[in-house]
DOGU-686876 format. One record per residue (C-alpha): residue number from 1; residue in three letters; chain; x, z, y. Coordinates in steps of 0.1 Angstrom, whole numbers, always signed. Layout:
(NUM, Ala, A, (X, Z, Y))
...
This chain:
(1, Unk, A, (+36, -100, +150))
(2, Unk, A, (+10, -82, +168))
(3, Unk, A, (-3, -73, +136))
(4, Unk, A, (-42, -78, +148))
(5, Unk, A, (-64, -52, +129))
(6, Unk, A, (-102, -67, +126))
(7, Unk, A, (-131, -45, +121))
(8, Unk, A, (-147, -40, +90))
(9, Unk, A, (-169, -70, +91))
(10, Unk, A, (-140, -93, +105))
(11, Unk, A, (-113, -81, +82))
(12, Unk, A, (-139, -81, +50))
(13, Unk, A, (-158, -114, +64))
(14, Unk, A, (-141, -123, +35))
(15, Unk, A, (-111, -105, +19))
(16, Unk, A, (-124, -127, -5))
(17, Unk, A, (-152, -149, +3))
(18, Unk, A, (-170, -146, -30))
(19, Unk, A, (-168, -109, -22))
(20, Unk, A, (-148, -84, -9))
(21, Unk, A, (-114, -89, -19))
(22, Unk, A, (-6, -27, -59))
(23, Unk, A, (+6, -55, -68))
(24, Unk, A, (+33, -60, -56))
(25, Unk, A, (+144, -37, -154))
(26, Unk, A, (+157, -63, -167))
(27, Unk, A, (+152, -102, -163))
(28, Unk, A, (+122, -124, -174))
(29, Unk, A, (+131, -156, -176))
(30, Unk, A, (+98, -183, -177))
(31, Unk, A, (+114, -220, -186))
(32, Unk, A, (+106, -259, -177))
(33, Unk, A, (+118, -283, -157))
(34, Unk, A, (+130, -273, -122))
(35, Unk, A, (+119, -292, -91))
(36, Unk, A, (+139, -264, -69))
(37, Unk, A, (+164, -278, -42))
(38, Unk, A, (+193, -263, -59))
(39, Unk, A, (+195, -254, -96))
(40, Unk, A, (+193, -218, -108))
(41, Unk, A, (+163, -198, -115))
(42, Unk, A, (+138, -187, -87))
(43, Unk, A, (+148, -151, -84))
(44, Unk, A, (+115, -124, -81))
(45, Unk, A, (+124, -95, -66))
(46, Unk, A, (+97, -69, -74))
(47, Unk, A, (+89, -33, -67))
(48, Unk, A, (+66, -27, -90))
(49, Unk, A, (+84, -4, -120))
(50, Unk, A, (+54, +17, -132))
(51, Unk, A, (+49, +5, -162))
(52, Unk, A, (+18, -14, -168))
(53, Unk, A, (+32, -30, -131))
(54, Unk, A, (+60, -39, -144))
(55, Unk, A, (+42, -55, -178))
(56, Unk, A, (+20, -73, -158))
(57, Unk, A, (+42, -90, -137))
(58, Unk, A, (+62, -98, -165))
(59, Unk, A, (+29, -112, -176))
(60, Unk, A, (+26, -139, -150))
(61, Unk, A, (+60, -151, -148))
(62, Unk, A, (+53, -157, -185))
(63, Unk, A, (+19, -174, -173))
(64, Unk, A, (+34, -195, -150))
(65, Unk, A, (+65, -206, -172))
(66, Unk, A, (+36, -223, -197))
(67, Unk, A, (+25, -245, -163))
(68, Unk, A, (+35, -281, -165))
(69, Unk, A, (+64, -286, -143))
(70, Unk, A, (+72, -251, -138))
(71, Unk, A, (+110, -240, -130))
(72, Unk, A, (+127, -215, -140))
(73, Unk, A, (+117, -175, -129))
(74, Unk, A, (+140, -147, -130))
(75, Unk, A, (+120, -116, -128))
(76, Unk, A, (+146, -82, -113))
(77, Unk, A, (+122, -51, -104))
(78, Unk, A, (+135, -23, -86))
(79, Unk, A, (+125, +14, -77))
(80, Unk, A, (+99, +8, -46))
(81, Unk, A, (+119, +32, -25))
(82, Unk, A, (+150, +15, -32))
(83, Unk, A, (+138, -16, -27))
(84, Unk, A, (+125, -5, +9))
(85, Unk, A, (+156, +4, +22))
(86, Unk, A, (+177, -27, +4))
(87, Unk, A, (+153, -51, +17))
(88, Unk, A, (+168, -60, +45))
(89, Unk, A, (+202, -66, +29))
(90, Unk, A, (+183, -88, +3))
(91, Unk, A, (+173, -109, +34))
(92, Unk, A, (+205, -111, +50))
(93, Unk, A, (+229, -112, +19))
(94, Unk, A, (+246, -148, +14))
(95, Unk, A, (+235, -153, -18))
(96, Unk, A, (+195, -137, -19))
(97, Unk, A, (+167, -129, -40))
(98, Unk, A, (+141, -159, -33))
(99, Unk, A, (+106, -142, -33))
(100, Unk, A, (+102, -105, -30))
(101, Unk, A, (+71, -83, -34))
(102, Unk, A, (+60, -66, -4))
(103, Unk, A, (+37, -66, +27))
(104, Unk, A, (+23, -87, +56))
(105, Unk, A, (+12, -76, +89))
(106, Unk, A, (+35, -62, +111))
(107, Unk, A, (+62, -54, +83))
(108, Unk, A, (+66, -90, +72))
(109, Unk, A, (+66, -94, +111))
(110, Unk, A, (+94, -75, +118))
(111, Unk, A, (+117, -98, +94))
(112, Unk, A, (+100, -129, +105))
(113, Unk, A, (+112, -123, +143))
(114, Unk, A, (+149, -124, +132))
(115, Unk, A, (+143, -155, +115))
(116, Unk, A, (+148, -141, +77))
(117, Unk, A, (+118, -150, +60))
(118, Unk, A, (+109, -185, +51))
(119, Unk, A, (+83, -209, +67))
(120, Unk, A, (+48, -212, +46))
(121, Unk, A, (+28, -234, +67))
(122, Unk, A, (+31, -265, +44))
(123, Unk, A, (+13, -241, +12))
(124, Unk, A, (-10, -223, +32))
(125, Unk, A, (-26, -265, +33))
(126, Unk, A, (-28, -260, -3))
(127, Unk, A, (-67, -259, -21))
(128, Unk, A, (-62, -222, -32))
(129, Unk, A, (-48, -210, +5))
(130, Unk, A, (-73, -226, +27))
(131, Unk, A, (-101, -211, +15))
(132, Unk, A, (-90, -176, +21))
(133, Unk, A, (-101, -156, +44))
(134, Unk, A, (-97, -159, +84))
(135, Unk, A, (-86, -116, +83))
(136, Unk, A, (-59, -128, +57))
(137, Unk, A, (-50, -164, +75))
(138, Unk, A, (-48, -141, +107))
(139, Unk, A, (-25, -113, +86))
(140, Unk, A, (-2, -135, +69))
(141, Unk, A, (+5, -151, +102))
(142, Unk, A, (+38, -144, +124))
(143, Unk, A, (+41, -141, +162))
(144, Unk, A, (+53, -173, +162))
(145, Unk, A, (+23, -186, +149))
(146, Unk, A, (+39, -194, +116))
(147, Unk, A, (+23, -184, +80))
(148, Unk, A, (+53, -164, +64))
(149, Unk, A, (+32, -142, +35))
(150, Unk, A, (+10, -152, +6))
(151, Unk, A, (-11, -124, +3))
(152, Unk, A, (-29, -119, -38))
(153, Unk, A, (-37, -83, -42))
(154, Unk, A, (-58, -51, -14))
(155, Unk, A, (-63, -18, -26))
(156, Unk, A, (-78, +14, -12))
(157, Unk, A, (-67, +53, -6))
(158, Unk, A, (-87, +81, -14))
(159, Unk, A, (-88, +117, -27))
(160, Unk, A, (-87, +110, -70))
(161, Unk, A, (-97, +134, -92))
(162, Unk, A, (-105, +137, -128))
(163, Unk, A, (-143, +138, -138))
(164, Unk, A, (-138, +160, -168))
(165, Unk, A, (-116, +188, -144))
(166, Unk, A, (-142, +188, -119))
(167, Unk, A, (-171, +196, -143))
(168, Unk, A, (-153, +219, -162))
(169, Unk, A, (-142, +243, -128))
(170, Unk, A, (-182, +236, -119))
(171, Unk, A, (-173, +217, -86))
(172, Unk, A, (-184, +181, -72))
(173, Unk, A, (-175, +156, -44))
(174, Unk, A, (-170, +169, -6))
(175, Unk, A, (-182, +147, +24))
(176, Unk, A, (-173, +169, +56))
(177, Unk, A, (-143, +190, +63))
(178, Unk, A, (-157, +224, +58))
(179, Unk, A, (-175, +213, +22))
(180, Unk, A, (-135, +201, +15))
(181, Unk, A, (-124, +237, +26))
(182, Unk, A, (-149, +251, +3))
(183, Unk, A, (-139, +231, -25))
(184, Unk, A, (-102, +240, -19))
(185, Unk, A, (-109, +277, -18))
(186, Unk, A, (-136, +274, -54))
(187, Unk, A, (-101, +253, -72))
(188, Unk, A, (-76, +283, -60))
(189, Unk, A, (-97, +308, -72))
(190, Unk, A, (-96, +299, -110))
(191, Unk, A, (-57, +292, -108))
(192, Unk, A, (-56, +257, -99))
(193, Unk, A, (-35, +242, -72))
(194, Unk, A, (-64, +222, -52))
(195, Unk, A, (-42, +196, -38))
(196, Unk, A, (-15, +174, -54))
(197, Unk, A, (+10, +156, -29))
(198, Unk, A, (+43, +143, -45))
(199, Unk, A, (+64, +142, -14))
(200, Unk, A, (+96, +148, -25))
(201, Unk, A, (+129, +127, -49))
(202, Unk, A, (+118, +94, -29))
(203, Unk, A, (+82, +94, -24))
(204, Unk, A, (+86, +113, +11))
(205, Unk, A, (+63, +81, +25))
(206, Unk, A, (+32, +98, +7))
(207, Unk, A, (+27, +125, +34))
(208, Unk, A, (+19, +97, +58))
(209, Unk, A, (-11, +93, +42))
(210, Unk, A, (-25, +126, +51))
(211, Unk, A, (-13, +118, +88))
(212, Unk, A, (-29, +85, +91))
(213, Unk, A, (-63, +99, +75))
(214, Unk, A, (-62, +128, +100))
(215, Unk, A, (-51, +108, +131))
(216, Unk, A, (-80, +81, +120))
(217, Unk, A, (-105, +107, +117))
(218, Unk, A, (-95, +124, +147))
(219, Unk, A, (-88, +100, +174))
(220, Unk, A, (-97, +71, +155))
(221, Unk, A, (-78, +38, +142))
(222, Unk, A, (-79, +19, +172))
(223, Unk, A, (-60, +49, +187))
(224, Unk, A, (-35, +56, +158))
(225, Unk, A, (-24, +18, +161))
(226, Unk, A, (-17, +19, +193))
(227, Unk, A, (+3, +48, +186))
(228, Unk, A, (+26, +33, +155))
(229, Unk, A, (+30, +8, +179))
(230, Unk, A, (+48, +28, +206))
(231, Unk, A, (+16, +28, +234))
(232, Unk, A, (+11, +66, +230))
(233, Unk, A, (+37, +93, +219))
(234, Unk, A, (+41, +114, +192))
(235, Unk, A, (+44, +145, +209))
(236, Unk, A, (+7, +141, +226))
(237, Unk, A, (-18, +168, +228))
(238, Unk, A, (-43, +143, +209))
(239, Unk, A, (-17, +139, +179))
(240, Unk, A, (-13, +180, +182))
(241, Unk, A, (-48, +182, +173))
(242, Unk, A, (-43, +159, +141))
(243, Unk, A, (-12, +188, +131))
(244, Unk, A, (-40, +216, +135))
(245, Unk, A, (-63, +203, +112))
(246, Unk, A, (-32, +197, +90))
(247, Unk, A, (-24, +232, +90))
(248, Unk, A, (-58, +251, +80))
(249, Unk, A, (-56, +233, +44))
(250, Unk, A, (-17, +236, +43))
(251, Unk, A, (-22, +270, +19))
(252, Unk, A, (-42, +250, -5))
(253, Unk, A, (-11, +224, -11))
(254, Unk, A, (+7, +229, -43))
(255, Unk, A, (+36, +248, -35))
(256, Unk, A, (+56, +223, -50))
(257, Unk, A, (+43, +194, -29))
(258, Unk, A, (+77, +185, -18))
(259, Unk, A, (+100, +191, -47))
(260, Unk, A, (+88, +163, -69))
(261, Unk, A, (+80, +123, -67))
(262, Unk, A, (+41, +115, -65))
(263, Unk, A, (+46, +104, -103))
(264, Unk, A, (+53, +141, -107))
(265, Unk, A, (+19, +150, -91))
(266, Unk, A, (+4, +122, -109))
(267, Unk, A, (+10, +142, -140))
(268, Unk, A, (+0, +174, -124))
(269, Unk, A, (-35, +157, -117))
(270, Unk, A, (-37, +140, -151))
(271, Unk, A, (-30, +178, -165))
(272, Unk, A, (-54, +197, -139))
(273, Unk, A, (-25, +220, -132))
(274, Unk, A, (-36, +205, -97))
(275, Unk, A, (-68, +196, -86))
(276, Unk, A, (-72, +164, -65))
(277, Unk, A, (-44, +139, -44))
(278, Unk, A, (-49, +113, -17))
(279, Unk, A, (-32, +85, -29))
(280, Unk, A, (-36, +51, -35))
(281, Unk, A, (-52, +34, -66))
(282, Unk, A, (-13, +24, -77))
(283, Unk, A, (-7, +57, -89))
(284, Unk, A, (-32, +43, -120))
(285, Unk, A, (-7, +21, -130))
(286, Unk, A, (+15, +56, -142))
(287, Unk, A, (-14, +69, -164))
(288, Unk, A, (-19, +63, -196))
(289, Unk, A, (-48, +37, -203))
(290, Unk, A, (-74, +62, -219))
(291, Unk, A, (-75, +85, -187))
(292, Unk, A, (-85, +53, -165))
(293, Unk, A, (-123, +57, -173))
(294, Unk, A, (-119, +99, -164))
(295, Unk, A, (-104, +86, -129))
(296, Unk, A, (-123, +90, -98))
(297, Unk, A, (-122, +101, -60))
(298, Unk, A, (-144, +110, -25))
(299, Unk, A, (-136, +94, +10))
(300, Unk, A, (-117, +116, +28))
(301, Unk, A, (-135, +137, +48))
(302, Unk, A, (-150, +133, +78))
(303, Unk, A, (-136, +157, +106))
(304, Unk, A, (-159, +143, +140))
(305, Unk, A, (-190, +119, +130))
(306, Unk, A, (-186, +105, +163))
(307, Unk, A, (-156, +83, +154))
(308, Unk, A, (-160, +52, +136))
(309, Unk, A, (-151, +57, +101))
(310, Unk, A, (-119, +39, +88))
(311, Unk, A, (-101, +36, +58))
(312, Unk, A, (-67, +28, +42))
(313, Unk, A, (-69, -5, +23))
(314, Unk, A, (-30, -19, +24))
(315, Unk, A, (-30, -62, +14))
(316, Unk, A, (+1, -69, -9))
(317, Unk, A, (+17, -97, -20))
(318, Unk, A, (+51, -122, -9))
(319, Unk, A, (+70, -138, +13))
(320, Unk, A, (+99, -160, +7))
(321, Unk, A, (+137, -155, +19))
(322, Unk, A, (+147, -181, +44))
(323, Unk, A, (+179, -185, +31))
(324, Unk, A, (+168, -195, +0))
(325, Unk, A, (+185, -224, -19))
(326, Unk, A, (+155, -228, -38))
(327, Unk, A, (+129, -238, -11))
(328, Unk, A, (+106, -264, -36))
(329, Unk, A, (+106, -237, -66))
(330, Unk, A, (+99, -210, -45))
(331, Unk, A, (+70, -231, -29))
(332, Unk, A, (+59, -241, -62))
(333, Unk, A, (+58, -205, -74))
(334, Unk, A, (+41, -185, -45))
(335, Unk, A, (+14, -211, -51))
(336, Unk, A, (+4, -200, -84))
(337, Unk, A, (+6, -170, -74))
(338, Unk, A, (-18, -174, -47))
(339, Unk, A, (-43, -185, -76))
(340, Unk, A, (-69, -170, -93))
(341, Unk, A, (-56, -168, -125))
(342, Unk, A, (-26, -152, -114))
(343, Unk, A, (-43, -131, -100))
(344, Unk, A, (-67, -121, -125))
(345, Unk, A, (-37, -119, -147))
(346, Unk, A, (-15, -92, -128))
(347, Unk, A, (-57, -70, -127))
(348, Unk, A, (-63, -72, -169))
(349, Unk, A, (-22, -64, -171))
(350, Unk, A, (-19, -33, -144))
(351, Unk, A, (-41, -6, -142))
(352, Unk, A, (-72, -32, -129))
(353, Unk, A, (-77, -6, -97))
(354, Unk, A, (-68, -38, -73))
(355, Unk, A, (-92, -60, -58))
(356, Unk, A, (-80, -98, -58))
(357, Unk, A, (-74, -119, -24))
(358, Unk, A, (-85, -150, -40))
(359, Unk, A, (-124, -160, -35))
(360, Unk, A, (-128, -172, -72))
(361, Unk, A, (-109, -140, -89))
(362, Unk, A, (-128, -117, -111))
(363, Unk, A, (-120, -78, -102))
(364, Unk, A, (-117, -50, -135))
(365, Unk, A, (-158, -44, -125))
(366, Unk, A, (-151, -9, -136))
(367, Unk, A, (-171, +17, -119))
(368, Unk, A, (-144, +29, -101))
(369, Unk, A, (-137, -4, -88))
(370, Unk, A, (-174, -8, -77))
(371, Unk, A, (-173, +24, -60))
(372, Unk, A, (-136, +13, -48))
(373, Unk, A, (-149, -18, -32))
(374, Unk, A, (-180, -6, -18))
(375, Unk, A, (-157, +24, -2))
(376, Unk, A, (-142, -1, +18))
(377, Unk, A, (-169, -24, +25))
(378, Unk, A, (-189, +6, +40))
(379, Unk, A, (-158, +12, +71))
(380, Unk, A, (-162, +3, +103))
(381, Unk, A, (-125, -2, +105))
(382, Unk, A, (-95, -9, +82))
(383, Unk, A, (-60, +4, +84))
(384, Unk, A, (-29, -8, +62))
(385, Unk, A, (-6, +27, +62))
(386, Unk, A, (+16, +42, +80))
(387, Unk, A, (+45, +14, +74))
(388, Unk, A, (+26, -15, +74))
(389, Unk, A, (+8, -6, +109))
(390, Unk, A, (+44, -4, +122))
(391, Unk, A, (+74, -15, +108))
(392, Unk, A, (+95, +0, +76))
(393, Unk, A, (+124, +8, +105))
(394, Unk, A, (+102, +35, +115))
(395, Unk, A, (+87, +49, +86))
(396, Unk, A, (+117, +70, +81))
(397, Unk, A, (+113, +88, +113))
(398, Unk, A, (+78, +99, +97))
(399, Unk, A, (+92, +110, +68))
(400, Unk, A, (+116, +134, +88))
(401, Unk, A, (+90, +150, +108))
(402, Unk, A, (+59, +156, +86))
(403, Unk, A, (+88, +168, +55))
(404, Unk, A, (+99, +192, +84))
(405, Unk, A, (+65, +202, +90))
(406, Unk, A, (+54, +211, +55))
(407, Unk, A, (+82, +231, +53))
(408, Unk, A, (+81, +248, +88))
(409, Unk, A, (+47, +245, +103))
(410, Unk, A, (+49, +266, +132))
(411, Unk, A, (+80, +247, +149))
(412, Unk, A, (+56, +215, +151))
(413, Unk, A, (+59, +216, +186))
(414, Unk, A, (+99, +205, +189))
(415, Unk, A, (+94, +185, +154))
(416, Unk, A, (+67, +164, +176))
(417, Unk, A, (+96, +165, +203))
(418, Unk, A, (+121, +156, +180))
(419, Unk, A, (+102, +127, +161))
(420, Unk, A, (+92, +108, +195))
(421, Unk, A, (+126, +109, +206))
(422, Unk, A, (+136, +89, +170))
(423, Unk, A, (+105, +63, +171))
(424, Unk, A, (+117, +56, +206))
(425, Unk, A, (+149, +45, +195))
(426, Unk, A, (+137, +21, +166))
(427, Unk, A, (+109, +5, +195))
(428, Unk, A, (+135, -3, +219))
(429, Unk, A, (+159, -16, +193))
């Protein structure tokens, strides 16, 4: 796929057209009679295992077993990291999960070009799929021109905080890069560790947050595209430049940044033993319920006003197997999930930080939703992540080099080296 990324206005021209519009052990099984081409329940494979994820999902297979004519669902969720690197033997495997959890744009692309992921022109006719929007038609859509992902949930990145910890250590919201320094240097001087990261066990992925903010606000999205997608290299001066910023707010990381899983930070932030993380809103779905209204977070901060501002707001949702046995049930399914009420159903079950993709679905209409979708409405560009503007083949070579540089900032120079060299080999695979 060429993976085209609108502007702001194009992409959110509707996200949802009502409005702007993570989701996506054990088996659920919803029952009725199956109208699937082969018998057997429709197998969901899910990486959602946080647990009110996990409940919620479980809450709309439920949903949808109560739907007349509804087959049979067989719900499996697996670790999100272990799911990344499986997924392709899912796909290829002779006997295959039917509908998986994951992500459209290029990512979905990359499976869709060897054939592996199933055809969804016929339910993108349906009433609930044609009246998304054209930034989503034009997401879920292969290079071959062919719909292969039914996309239900977008959510945003930022840096999250807790309102009670920042009034308590007497400090508020940054907007530009040396406000953030200040704010760093106010948190380390009453014994708090100002930022959270979680980039160790097998969350390594998170630090490519803080490289795609950086390159974005440095050289802009149009230019960090072009670079995940092999048009400039790794080891240019202009991505040197994102590695310097890096490094004047490297002493304010915790020092443990790479030893645990960003659930571990997640609990450092709900604890204030640190005091802010960029992540994305799914980390919600980890804390407990009553923390949710004590939940907030800034845009990350500007660096040069001159470049158009841009944020991370990754689409989730399916796509379908092509070897599936079970083409009619798996149709049937990704169609109610491409409803508003399933929708709706996997926000009042999770965490309620996601926005729906549906026109007609009803957000959380939290504050920090409002502020959430407002955040996103107010870019002038939109980026997925680091992933999901390339391909999950090259998201390892990412999590080599910025791990290496965390750990040993001062050899960035042959790490750049050294991580060009890797992404080359998956772009001329």
């Amino acid at each position: 796929m060429t993976n085209p990324q609108p502007s702001r206005r194009r992409f959110l021209a509707g996200l949802g057209a009502a409005g702007t519009t993570a989701l996506l052990s054990g088996c659920v099984t919803a029952t009725s009679s199956s109208k699937s081409s082969s018998k057997g329940a429709v197998t969901l494979q899910s990486n959602l295992s946080a647990p009110q994820a996990k409940a919620a999902m479980e809450d709309i297979v439920a949903a949808y077993g109560k739907k007349e004519g509804a087959g049979r669902v067989s719900l499996n969720t697996v670790a999100a990291e272990t799911f990344r690197t499986q997924l392709p033997t899912y796909l290829t495997s002779a006997n295959p999960p039917d509908v998986y959890t994951w992500y459209p744009g290029s990512v979905a692309d990359a499976y869709a070009r060897k054939d592996l992921l199933l055809d969804l022109d016929e339910l993108w006719g349906s009433s609930d799929l044609k009246r998304y929007s054209k930034a989503l038609n034009t997401l879920c859509t292969a290079s071959s021109g062919k719909k292969v992902f039914v996309p239900t949930t977008y959510y945003w990145w930022g840096m999250f905080y807790r309102k009670s910890h920042f009034a308590k250590w007497d400090v508020s919201e940054p907007r530009t890069w040396d406000e953030f320094l200040d704010l760093c240097d106010k948190l380390k001087s009453k014994g708090v560790a100002p930022i959270g990261l979680g980039a160790g066990g097998n969350t390594a992925w998170v630090a490519s947050a803080w490289f795609d903010y950086l390159d974005i606000r440095i050289n802009g999205a149009v230019y960090h595209r072009e670079l995940l997608a092999g048009k400039h290299r790794f080891d240019d001066p202009d991505v040197r430049k994102v590695f310097d910023r890096w490094q004047e707010v490297l002493p304010y990381f915790d020092p443990n940044g790479t030893a645990g899983a960003f659930q571990d930070a997640t609990t450092a932030l709900l604890n204030g033993r640190s005091g802010m993380m960029l992540i994305g809103t799914f980390f919600a779905d980890a804390a407990p319920k009553d923390a949710l209204d004590d939940i907030d977070f800034f845009r990350f901060p500007v660096i040069d006003a001159k470049v158009p501002l841009a944020e991370e707001a990754p689409t989730d949702g399916y796509f379908a197997g092509a070897r599936t046995g079970r083409r009619d049930g798996v149709l049937d399914l990704l169609g109610y999930l491409a409803t508003a009420e399933s929708q709706e159903i996997y926000i009042k079950g999770s965490s309620g930080t996601v926005l729906p993709c549906h026109p007609d679905a009803k957000d959380a209409g939290t504050p920090l939703v409002k502020k959430g979708r407002a955040h996103i409405e107010e870019a002038a560009e939109i980026t997925q992540f680091f992933n999901r503007d390339s391909s999950d083949a090259l998201q390892p070579t990412a999590d080599t080099a910025l791990t290496k540089f965390l750990a040993k900032p001062k050899e960035i120079g042959s790490i750049l080296t050294d991580w060009q060299r890797d992404a080359e080999k998956i772009w001329n695979a």
